[in-house]
N, C-alpha and C positions, 0 to 999 in steps of 0.2 A: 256437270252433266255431260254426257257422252255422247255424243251424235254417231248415228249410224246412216254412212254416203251410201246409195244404192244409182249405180251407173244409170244412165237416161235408157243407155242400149249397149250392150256389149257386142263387140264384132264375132263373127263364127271366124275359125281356129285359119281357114280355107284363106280367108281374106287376108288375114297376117302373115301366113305364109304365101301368098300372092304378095304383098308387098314388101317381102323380104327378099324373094326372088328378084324382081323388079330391079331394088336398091340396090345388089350383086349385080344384075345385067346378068342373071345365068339363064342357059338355054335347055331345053332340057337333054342337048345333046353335055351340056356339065354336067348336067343328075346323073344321066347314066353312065360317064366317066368314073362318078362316084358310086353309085349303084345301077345297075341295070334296070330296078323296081321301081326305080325314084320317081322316074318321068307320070310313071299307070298311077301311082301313088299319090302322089301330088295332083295330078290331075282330078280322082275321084275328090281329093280331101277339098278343095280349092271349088267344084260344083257341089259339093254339100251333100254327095252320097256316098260320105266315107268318112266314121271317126277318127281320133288320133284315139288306136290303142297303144298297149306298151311298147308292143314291138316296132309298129313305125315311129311313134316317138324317139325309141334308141336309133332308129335309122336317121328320121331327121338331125338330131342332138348328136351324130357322128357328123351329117354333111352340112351341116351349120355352122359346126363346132359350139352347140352348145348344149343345157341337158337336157336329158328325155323328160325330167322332172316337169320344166317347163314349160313343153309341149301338153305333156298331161296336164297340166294345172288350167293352159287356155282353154282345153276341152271340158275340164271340168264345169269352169267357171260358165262359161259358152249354156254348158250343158243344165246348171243349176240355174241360171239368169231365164232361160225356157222354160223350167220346171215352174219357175215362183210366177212367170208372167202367166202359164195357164191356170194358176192356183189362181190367181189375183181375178183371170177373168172369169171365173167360175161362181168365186165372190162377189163379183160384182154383175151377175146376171142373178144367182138367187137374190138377190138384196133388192133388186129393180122389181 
Protein backbone atom coordinates (compact mmCIF):
# COMPACT_ATOMS: atom_id res chain seq x y z
CA UNK A 1 0.00 0.00 0.00
CA UNK A 2 1.08 3.56 -0.98
CA UNK A 3 1.35 6.22 1.38
CA UNK A 4 0.75 9.55 0.19
CA UNK A 5 3.47 12.35 2.41
CA UNK A 6 1.65 15.74 2.42
CA UNK A 7 4.36 18.50 3.75
CA UNK A 8 3.21 20.05 7.49
CA UNK A 9 3.79 23.45 5.60
CA UNK A 10 5.60 24.36 2.47
CA UNK A 11 7.67 27.50 2.35
CA UNK A 12 6.49 30.47 -0.12
CA UNK A 13 8.93 30.58 -3.30
CA UNK A 14 10.16 34.39 -1.45
CA UNK A 15 11.74 32.58 1.53
CA UNK A 16 13.92 30.05 -0.59
CA UNK A 17 15.05 32.48 -2.53
CA UNK A 18 15.99 34.65 0.58
CA UNK A 19 18.04 31.92 1.66
CA UNK A 20 19.75 31.33 -1.30
CA UNK A 21 20.65 34.74 -1.60
CA UNK A 22 21.91 34.68 2.04
CA UNK A 23 24.10 31.32 1.35
CA UNK A 24 25.81 33.34 -1.87
CA UNK A 25 26.38 36.56 0.47
CA UNK A 26 24.93 38.46 -2.64
CA UNK A 27 23.86 42.05 -2.45
CA UNK A 28 21.60 43.22 -4.42
CA UNK A 29 24.12 45.60 -5.87
CA UNK A 30 25.25 41.40 -7.51
CA UNK A 31 21.68 41.09 -8.90
CA UNK A 32 21.87 44.05 -10.67
CA UNK A 33 25.43 43.27 -12.07
CA UNK A 34 23.56 40.31 -13.31
CA UNK A 35 20.33 42.01 -14.13
CA UNK A 36 19.35 45.55 -13.46
CA UNK A 37 15.56 43.96 -12.55
CA UNK A 38 16.89 41.50 -10.14
CA UNK A 39 17.06 43.57 -7.12
CA UNK A 40 12.75 45.27 -7.63
CA UNK A 41 12.26 41.59 -8.40
CA UNK A 42 13.48 39.62 -5.84
CA UNK A 43 12.43 42.10 -3.40
CA UNK A 44 8.59 42.01 -4.52
CA UNK A 45 8.91 37.96 -4.76
CA UNK A 46 10.79 37.55 -1.09
CA UNK A 47 7.60 40.08 0.56
CA UNK A 48 4.91 37.83 -1.10
CA UNK A 49 3.45 40.34 -3.63
CA UNK A 50 5.05 38.83 -6.54
CA UNK A 51 4.71 35.39 -8.15
CA UNK A 52 7.42 33.58 -9.91
CA UNK A 53 6.13 33.69 -13.42
CA UNK A 54 7.99 32.15 -16.53
CA UNK A 55 9.81 35.06 -17.30
CA UNK A 56 11.42 35.86 -13.96
CA UNK A 57 11.99 32.22 -13.34
CA UNK A 58 14.22 32.29 -16.69
CA UNK A 59 15.70 35.32 -14.96
CA UNK A 60 16.33 33.68 -11.77
CA UNK A 61 17.54 30.17 -13.53
CA UNK A 62 20.10 32.48 -15.66
CA UNK A 63 21.51 34.24 -12.14
CA UNK A 64 21.44 31.18 -9.99
CA UNK A 65 22.47 29.22 -12.61
CA UNK A 66 19.85 27.06 -12.42
CA UNK A 67 16.30 26.10 -14.23
CA UNK A 68 13.45 28.21 -14.68
CA UNK A 69 11.68 24.84 -14.40
CA UNK A 70 12.51 24.78 -10.86
CA UNK A 71 11.53 27.99 -9.91
CA UNK A 72 8.19 27.26 -11.45
CA UNK A 73 7.66 24.17 -9.67
CA UNK A 74 8.23 26.04 -6.07
CA UNK A 75 5.60 28.30 -7.11
CA UNK A 76 3.59 25.91 -8.11
CA UNK A 77 3.86 23.63 -5.32
CA UNK A 78 3.69 26.86 -2.83
CA UNK A 79 0.70 27.70 -4.82
CA UNK A 80 -1.20 24.11 -4.78
CA UNK A 81 -0.23 23.53 -0.98
CA UNK A 82 -2.73 27.02 -0.39
CA UNK A 83 -5.10 25.96 -2.71
CA UNK A 84 -5.82 22.34 -0.66
CA UNK A 85 -5.28 24.09 2.77
CA UNK A 86 -8.30 26.49 1.86
CA UNK A 87 -10.25 23.60 0.46
CA UNK A 88 -9.36 21.55 3.70
CA UNK A 89 -10.80 24.63 5.69
CA UNK A 90 -13.79 25.12 4.08
CA UNK A 91 -14.44 21.30 4.84
CA UNK A 92 -13.80 21.46 7.92
CA UNK A 93 -16.24 24.46 8.87
CA UNK A 94 -19.23 23.00 6.79
CA UNK A 95 -18.67 19.60 8.75
CA UNK A 96 -18.60 21.77 12.30
Amino acid sequence: MQSHLIPARALPPGRILQKELEARKWTEKNLAEIDEDLPQIISTIVHGTQHITPEIADKLAQAFETSAESWIKLENNYRLYLAKKAVDSVKDLSNS
